[in-house]
Each structure stands twice: as structure tokens, then as C-alpha cells.
C-alpha positions, 0 to 999 in steps of 0.5 A: 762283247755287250759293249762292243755291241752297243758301240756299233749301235752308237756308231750307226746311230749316229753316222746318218746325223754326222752326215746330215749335220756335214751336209748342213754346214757345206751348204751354210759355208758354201751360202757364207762363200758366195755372200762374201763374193757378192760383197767382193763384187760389189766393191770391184763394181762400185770401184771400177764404175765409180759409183756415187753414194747414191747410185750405189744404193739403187743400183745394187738393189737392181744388180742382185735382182738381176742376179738372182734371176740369173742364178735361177735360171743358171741352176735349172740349165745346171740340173737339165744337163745333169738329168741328160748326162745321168743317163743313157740318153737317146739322140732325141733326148740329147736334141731336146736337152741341147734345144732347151739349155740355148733357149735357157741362153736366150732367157738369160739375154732376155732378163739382161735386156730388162734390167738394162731400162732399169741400169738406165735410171741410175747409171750413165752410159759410159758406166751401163757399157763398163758394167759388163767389162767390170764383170769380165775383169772380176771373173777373171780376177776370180779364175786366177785367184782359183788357179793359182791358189792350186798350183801351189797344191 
């Protein structure tokens, strides 16, 4: 009986740590995925636009920047349509939520036009105008990877 015991206390003892420790290693091997498909993008990138040694450097160092921006500013929209969608919302709630993710929208446009004076001092026009198609393609690349990896599921 004595052991037991002392094995549901082990057990409960250590549940709470397993979890934490699962939840630490999806977070450390979901920042690992997402910095291989930096890198993945990054070859696309270069590739499609042909960039040189030298472009390369700079405009990566911009590209990222522009990137983080962006990625913040797409978690924020994430949480404030998971804070509406959580809850019994009002129609005034889901008018403000709705307003606030387009002008969220409006931001994300706002830090692409900065970044396009920056993209100007490195790329030439043909290569700014092919940047955006080069993401397109890219995420599409991703997409069918994503769904043809579960239909074989």
C-alpha cells in the first residue's frame, strides 16, 4: 500500500514537470522549424531574384527586419481575434475586433511601403517587383508540401 502511495506521489509530482518540459521542447522545436523555413526562404529568395554576394548580405539584414515587424504585428492580430472568438462577444465587441484587425491590415502595408526605400538601395526594380511574386511562389511551395505531406495520412 506504502508503495503504492508513494508512487501516485511520484507520479504527481512529476506530471506538472513533464509538461513543462513537453511544452518547452515544442516551443524550442517549433523556433528550430521556423528558423530552417527562414533559411529555406532565404535560398528560394536569392534564387528567384538572383541576387549577388553582395546584395544578398544587405538585403537580408533588411528582409528579416521587415519580417519581424510583420510577425509581431501578425501575433497581435492572432490574439485579438482569439480574445473576441473566446467569448460571448456583443455585436459592439465584434465591430471594434473587426475595425482594429483591418487597421492591423493597414500597419502591415505601412511597414511594407517603409521597407520598400530600404529594398530600393539594394535591389533593382525588376528584382523589388519579383520579391513579392518570389513570396507567393514560396508560400505556395509551402502549402503543397503541407498538403500533400497529409493526404498520405
Amino acid at each position: 500500500m506504502k508503495r503504492i502511495l508513494f508512487t501516485i506521489l511520484v507520479v504527481a509530482f512529476f506530471a506538472p514537470i513533464n509538461s513543462t518540459v513537453a511544452k518547452n521542447k515544442k516551443k524550442a522545436d517549433r523556433k528550430e522549424w521556423f528558423a530552417k523555413v527562414r533559411e529555406h526562404k532565404h535560398d528560394f529568395i536569392e534564387d528567384e531574384l538572383d541576387l549577388t554576394d553582395a546584395q544578398e548580405t544587405k538585403f537580408f539584414l533588411i528582409y528579416d527586419a521587415m519580417e519581424d515587424e510583420l510577425l509581431k504585428l501578425q501575433r497581435e492580430t492572432r490574439k485579438l481575434e482569439r480574445q473576441v472568438a473566446d467569448k460571448k462577444a456583443t455585436d459592439v465587441e465584434y465591430d471594434a475586433a473587426t475595425k482594429a484587425i483591418i487597421e492591423l491590415k493597414k500597419k502591415e502595408a505601412d511597414i511594407e511601403l517603409k521597407y520598400f526605400d530600404k529594398f530600393k538601395t539594394v535591389l533593382s526594380s525588376k528584382q523589388l517587383f519579383e520579391l513579392k511574386r518570389a513570396e507567393k511562389k514560396f508560400t505556395r511551395k509551402i502549402m503543397n508540401a503541407h498538403n500533400k505531406k497529409h493526404k498520405k495520412d
